[in-house]
N, C-alpha and C positions, 0 to 999 in steps of 0.2 A: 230497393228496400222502401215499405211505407211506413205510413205513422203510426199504425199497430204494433208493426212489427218492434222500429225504434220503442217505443213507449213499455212495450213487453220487456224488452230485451234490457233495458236499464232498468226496471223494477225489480229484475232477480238478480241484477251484478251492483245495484248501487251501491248496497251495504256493506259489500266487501275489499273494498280502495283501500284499505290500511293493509289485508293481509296480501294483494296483490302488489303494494308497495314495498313488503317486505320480500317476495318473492323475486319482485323484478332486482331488488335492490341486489339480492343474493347472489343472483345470477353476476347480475356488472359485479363483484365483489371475485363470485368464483372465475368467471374469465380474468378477467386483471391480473389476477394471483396466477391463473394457469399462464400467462405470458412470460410469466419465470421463469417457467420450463418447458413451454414451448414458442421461444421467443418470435417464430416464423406468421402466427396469428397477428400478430402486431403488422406486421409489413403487409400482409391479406387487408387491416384495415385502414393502412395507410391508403392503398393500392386504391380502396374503395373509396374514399374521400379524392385523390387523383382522377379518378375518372368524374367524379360528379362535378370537380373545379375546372376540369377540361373543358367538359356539360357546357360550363355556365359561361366560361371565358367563349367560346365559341357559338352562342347562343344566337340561331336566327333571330331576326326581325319578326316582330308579328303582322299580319295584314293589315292591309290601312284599312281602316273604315270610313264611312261617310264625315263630311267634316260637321262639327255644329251648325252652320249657319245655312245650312240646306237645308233643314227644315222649319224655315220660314217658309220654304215656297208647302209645307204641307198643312192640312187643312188643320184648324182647333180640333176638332173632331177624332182624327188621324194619331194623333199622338196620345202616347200615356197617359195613362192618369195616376198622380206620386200621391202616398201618403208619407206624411214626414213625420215622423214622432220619435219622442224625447219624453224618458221619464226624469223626474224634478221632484225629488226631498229637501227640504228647506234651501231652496237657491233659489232666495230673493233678491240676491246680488246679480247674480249672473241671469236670469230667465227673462227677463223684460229682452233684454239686448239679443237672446235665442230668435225670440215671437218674433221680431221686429224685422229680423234681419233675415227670418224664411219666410216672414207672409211679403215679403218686398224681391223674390227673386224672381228674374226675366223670365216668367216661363204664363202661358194664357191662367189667367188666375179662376177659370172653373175647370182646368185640368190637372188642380193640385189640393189637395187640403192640408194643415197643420194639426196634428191633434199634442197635446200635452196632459201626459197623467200624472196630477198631484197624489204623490205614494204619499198620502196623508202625513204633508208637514204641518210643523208646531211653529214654521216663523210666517212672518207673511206674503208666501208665496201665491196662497188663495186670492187673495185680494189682488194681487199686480195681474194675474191670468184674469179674473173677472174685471178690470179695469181696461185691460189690452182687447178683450173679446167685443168693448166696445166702438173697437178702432177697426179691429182686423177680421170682416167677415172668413176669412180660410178658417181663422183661430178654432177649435173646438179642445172642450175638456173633460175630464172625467176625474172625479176627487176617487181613492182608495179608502177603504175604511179603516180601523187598526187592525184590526184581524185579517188584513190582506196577506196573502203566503206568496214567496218564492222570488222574492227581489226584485230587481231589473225585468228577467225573463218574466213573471209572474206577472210584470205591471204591461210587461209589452204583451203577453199572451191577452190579458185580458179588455185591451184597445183594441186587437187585430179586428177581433167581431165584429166592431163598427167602422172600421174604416172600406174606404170602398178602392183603393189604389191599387192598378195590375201590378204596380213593382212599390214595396215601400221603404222606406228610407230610416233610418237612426243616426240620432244626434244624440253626445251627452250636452247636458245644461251651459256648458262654457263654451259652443262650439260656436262657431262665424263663418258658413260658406259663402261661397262667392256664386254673386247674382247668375251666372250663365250655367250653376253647375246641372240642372237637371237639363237641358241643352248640350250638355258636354253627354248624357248619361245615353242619349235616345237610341243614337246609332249603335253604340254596344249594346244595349239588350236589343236591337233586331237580330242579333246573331243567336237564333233558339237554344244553341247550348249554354249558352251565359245564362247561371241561374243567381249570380250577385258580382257587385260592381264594388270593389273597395277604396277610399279614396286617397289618395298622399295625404298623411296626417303632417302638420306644421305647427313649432312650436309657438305661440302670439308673443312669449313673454320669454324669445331666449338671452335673449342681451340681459336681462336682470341678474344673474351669476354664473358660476361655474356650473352647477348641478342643469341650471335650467338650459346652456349652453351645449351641455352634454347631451342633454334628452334630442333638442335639434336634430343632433351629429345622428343619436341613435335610430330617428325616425326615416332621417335620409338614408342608414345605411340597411334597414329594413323594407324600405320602399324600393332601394332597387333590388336588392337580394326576392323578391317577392317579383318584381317584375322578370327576372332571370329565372326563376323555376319555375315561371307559366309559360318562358318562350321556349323550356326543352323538355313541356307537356308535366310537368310537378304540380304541385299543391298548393296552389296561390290563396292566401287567408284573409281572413276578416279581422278585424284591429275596430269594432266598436263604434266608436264616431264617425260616423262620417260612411254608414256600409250601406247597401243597397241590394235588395233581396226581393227575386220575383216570386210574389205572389203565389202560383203554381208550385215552384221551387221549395214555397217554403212550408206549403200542404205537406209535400212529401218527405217531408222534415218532422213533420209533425210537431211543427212552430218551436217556439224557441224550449228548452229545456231547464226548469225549476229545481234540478237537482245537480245545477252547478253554477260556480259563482265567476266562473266566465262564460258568459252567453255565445261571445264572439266565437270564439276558440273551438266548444263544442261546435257551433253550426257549419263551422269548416268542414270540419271533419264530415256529420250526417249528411252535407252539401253532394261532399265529392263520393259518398256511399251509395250516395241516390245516382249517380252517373251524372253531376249537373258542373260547370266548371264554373271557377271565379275568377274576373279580370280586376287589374288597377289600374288607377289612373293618378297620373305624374300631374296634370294641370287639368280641372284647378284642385287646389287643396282644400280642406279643410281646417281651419287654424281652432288650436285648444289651449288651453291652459297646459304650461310643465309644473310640476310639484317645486317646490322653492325650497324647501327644506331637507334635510338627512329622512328623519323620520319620517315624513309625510311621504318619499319616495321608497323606505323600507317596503311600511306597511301597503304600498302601491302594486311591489315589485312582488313581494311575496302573494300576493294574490292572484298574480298574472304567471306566478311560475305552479302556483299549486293547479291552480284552473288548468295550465297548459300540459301542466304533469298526469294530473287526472282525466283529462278527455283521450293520453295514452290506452289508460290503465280499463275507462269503460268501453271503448272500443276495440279490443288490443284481436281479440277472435275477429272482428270483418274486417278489419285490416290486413290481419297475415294470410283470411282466405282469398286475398287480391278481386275481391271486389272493386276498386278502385283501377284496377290494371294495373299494371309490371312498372312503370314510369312513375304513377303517381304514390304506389309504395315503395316505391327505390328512394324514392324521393322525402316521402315524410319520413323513412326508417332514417336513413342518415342525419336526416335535420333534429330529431327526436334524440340518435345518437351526441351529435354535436351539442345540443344547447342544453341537456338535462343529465344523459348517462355517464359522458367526458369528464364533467364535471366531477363529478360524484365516485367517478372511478381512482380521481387523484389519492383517497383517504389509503383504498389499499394498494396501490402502488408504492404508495410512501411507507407502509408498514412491512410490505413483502421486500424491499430494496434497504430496508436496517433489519429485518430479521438473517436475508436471505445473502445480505451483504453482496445484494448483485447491483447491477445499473436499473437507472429507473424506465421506464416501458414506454410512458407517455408523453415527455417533451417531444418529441417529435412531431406528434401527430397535434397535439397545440401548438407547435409552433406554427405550421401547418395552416390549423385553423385560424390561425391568428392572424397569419400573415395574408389570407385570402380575406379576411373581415376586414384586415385595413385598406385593401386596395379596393372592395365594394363600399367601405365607408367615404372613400376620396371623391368616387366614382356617383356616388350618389348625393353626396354633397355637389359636385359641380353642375351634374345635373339639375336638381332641385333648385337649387340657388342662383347658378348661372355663374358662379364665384370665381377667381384666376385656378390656377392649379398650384399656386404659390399659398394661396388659402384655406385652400381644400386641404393641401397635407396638412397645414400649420392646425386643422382643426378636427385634424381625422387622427393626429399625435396625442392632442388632449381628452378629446371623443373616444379613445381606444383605454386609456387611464382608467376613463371615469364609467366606461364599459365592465373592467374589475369587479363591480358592485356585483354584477352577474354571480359571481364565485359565491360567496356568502348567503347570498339570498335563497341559491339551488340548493347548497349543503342544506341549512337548515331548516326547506322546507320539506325535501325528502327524508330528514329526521323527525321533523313532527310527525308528517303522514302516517309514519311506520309505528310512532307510539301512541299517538290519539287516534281516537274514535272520529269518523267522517266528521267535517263537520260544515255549514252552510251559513256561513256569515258576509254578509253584503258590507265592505266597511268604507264609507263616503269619502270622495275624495273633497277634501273642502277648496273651494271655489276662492281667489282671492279679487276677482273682478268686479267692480262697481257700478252697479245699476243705478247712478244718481238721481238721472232726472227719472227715471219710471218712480222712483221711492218719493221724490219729492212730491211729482204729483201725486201719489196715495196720501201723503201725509197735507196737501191741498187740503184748506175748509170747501175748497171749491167743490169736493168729491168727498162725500161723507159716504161712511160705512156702509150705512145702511143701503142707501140708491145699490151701492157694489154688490151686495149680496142679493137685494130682488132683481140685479140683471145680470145674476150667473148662472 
């Protein structure tokens, strides 16, 4: 599939997401109900989660590839060329410490560039990017105007144009990679089917409480869950920060997509439509900011389930045409099933089990699930971390608690979806990290305004 095609193809299904949400809903509503009476569909989907957890418990190893430090012995020349970009709406806290910490990573410094797009903020982020550009030849920028469209994707589509990198990179504003990561990346994309590289997301600030403790647990136990359905040929995804995407790859993508408010999520999916796969990578990580608060992780989560619910709902026909092949739709159908329909299935279970005065349909198969997420949670906590196994449960106990959140977040967004009209709101995640010395020197007499603005 190309970008015509994709671009076509959502222009006549976008506007219909609420009545497709009501549809699908109906469906999970009429099956649920029909396992009252034909209680043997339940066990069919036991059966089906059974084999995928075999799948994954049993999962080859993937090839080794070339290690990093072999390509020292390859020429400047020879290797990639990275573009790293990072769009930044008033994070003048956090962007100084972004710039700093990609224009300084171990990789030949004219086979990389940095770009940052100011999505026209109101604090002074301008100024610290025109301050920084004086430091860090990679640095490059582009201001948006207020009548820019399409969020995130909107600000990445219209960088792409200038940037020159065979594979490019994204960062959010709070991210901190580590020096050797484009070094870690080389060897995986020599393999021409890699058409993006995802990286272990890590939380910077998980020790601060229980919430941010939790997101840790969650990213370990997504990172390996993720690394498990690309070794038994599944749908390995993109998570945003920290993703990696060739160029080529992302032609045939027809760049990121302005009529959704997860970028990541949809390009998964148009990824594996285009025949292109995606790898992760365990080491090194990517370190971000976790949300610290109740509310700052609602309105997080809710946006990460409606994006993940809706790149279903716009692709749902080239999915079931197995475009993708038999493995990689076996694969995201179940995972689709587990993290969004299960869910959502509990409301009429619980109605047909007091009307119908029968037993309930679906403890089983959560428990099921549940019990397979804690042992990938343990699993990727140890990994990740390197931790005892004495720590790993002690954290995959609390991790699995505070994983709960899930339930509420999926209810209520699949109820919005079905009674409002689409709708495309980018809602900022506020950044709590301190860019001291970049702010101090802005506010320096040494560095006056003006000089910043004739050399940005």
């Amino acid at each position: 599939m190309h970008e015509t095609e994709f671009r076509s193809s959502l222009q006549t299904k976008v506007d219909r997401r609420r009545l497709k949400t009501i549809i699908a809903l109906a469906i999970v509503y009429g099956v649920t109900i029909g396992m009252h009476f034909v209680p043997w569909i339940r066990w069919v989907l036991l059966g089906l989660f059974s084999i995928q957890a075999l799948r994954l418990i049993f999962a080859p190893s993937l090839p080794a590839i070339a290690l990093k430090n072999e390509i020292d012995r390859d020429s400047p020349q020879d290797l990639p060329f990275f573009s790293l970009l990072a769009s930044a709406k008033n994070e003048e806290v956090v962007i100084g410490n972004l710039v700093k910490n990609l224009c300084q990573i171990n990789y030949p410094s004219d086979r990389f560039e940095v770009w940052i797009v100011d999505d026209n903020s109101s604090d002074r982020t301008p100024e610290v990017l025109a301050s920084l550009k004086q430091k860090y030849p990679q640095l490059k920028t582009l201001r948006r105007g207020d009548d820019a469209q399409g969020g995130k994707s909107g600000a990445l589509n219209q960088v792409l144009a200038l940037t020159k990198g065979d594979i490019i990179g994204v960062f959010d504003a709070d991210a901190q990679a580590p020096a050797d990561v484009l070094r870690s990346l080389v060897p995986i994309f020599q393999q021409s089917k890699i058409g993006a590289v995802q990286l272990r997301k890590a939380i910077a600030n998980a020790s601060e409480n229980w919430w941010t403790s939790g997101q840790s647990a969650e990213m370990a136990l997504d990172w390996f869950l993720q690394d498990l359905r690309i070794r038994v040929g599944g749908t390995g995804e993109l998570r945003g920060n920290g993703q990696f995407v060739r160029r080529t790859a992302l032609k045939d993508c027809g760049g990121w997509n302005e009529q959704t408010i997860t970028d990541d999520l949809d390009l998964t999916i148009r990824l594996h439509l285009s025949q292109w796969d995606i790898a992760c990578l365990n080491s090194p990580a990517v370190q971000e900011e976790g949300v610290v608060t109740v509310k700052q992780l609602w309105h997080q989560r809710n946006r990460w389930a409606e994006g993940g619910f809706q790149r279903y709902l716009d692709y749902w026909d080239l999915l079931l045409s197995g475009r993708m092949g038999f493995l990689k739709t076996f694969d995201a159908s179940l995972f689709y099933i587990n993290q969004y329909l299960l869910t959502v299935a509990f409301i009429p279970d619980t109605i047909a089990t007091i009307v119908l005065r029968d037993t309930p349909m679906l403890p089983a198969i959560a428990g099921f699930s549940l019990a397979l997420s804690s042992v990938t949670m343990a699993f990727g906590l140890r990994r990740s971390y390197q931790m005892s196994w004495r720590s790993a449960i002690a954290q995959t106990a609390s991790g699995m608690i505070y994983m709960l959140h899930w339930m509420p977040v999926i209810g209520s967004v699949t109820l919005r979806m079905c009674v409002l009209p689409k709708r495309l709101k980018w809602v900022k995640t506020q950044h709590q990290g301190a860019n001291d010395d970049m702010l101090e020197e802005i506010e320096s007499p040494e560095i006056e305004l003006k000089e910043i603005e004739s050399n940005a």
